[in-house]
C-alpha positions as CSV (number, residue, x, y, z in Angstrom):
1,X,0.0,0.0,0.0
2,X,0.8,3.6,-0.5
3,X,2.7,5.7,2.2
4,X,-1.0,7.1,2.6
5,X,-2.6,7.9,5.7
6,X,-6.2,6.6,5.9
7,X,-7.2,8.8,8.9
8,X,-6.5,11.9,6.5
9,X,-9.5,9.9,4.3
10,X,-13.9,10.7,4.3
11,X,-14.7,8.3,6.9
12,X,-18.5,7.0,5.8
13,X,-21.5,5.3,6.2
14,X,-22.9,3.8,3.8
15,X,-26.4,2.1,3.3
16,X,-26.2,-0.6,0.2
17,X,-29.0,-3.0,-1.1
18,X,-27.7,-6.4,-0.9
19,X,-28.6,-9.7,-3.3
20,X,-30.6,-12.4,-1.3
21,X,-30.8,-15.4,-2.4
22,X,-32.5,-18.9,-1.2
23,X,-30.2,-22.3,-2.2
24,X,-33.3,-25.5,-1.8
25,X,-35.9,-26.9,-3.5
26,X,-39.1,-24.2,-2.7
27,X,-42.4,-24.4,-4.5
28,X,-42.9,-21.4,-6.2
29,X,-45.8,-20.8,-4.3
30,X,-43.5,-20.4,-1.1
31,X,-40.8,-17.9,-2.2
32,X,-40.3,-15.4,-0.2
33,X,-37.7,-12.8,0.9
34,X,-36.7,-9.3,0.0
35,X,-32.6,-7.8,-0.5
36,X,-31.6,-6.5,2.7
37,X,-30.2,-3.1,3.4
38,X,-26.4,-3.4,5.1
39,X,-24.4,-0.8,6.3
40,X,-20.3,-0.4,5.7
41,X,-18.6,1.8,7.5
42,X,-15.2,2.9,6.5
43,X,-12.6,5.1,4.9
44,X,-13.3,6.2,1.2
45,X,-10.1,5.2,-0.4
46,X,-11.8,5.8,-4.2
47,X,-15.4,6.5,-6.0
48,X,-14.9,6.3,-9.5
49,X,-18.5,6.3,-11.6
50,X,-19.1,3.2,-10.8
51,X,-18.1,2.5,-7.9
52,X,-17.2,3.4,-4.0
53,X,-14.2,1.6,-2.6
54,X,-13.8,1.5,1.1
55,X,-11.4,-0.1,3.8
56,X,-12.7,-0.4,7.6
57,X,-9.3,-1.4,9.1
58,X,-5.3,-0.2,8.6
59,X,-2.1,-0.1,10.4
60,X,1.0,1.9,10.2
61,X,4.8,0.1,10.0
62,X,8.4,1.5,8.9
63,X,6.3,4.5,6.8
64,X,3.7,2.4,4.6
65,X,-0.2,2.1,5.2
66,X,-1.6,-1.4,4.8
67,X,-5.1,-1.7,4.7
68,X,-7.8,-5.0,5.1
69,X,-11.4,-5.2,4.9
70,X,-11.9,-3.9,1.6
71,X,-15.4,-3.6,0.1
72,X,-15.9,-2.6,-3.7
73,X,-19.6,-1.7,-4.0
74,X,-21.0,-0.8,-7.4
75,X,-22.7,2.7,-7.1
76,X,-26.3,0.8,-8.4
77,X,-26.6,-0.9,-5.6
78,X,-25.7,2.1,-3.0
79,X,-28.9,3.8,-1.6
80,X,-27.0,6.5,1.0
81,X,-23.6,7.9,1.9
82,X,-23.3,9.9,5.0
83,X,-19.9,11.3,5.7
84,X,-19.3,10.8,9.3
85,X,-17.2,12.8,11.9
86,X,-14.8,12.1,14.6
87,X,-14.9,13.7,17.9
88,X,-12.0,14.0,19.9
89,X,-12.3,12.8,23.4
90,X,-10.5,14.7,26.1
């Protein structure tokens, strides 16, 4: 990863519909079930036009970032993005 800091990155919320999806034999009558709505939370390391890109965890070591939990989510399936703030506790 890039000598980057994360903290200096839009740390957001975002609401995303999800796929759902049912694996057994169900009579058609039966089928139910509706996407579900997660939230991510994270740092916004790029949004390109299709696309948000966002890493919830990182580390510091010798002068590089390194980042994990990294979510690519297609802008069609985003519904909100909040930026969110960080208050310093005393």
């Amino acid at each position: 990863m890039s000598k980057r800091n994360l903290s200096d990155k839009d740390l957001v919320k975002v609401t995303w519909r999800d796929a759902y999806g049912q694996h057994s034999w169900t009579l058609v009558e039966d089928i139910e079930g509706a996407p579900v709505l997660p939230v991510t939370v994270g740092y916004l390391l790029q949004e390109t036009s299709k696309y948000l890109v966002i890493a919830s965890t990182y580390y510091h070591k010798e002068g590089e970032t390194y980042t994990a939990d990294i979510t690519w989510l297609p802008k069609g399936m985003i519904k909100t993005v909040e930026k969110l703030y960080l208050s310093k506790r005393t």
